[in-house]
C-alpha atoms as one frame of an Amber mdcrd trajectory, in Angstrom:
protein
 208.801 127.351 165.996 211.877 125.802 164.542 211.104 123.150 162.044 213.183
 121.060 159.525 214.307 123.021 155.952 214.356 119.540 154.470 210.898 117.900
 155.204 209.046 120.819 158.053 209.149 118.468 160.889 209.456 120.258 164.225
 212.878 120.128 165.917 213.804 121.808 169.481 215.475 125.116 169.598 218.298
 123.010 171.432 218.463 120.565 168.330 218.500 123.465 165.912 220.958 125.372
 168.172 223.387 122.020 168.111 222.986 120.934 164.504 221.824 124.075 162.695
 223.968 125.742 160.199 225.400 129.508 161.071 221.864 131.134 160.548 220.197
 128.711 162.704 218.369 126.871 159.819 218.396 122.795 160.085 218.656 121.485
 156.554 217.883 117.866 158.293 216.086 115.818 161.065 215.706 112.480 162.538
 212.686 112.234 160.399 214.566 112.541 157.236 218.091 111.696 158.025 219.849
 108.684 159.760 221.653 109.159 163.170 225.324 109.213 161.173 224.701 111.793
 158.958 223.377 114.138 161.595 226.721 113.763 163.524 228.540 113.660 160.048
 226.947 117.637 159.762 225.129 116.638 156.922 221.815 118.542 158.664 223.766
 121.927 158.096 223.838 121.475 154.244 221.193 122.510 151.887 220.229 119.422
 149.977
């Protein structure tokens, strides 16, 4: 089950798929990051 690097929520394999980094790991969520960073990639860096 794909979940969140940064705080373990759940995300969707689509979600992690979309906003993931090259190994498929999402560094950031909608739990723990706003809307604008998501977009901005932020969610592919390790914090």
């Amino acid at each position: 089950m794909p979940k969140c690097q940064n705080c373990g929520a759940h995300v969707t394999a689509r979600y992690r798929r979309v906003f993931g980094d090259n190994n498929g790991e999402v560094h950031g969520c909608r739990e723990c990051m706003s809307t604008t960073d998501i977009i901005n990639g932020k969610a592919t860096q390790d914090s």
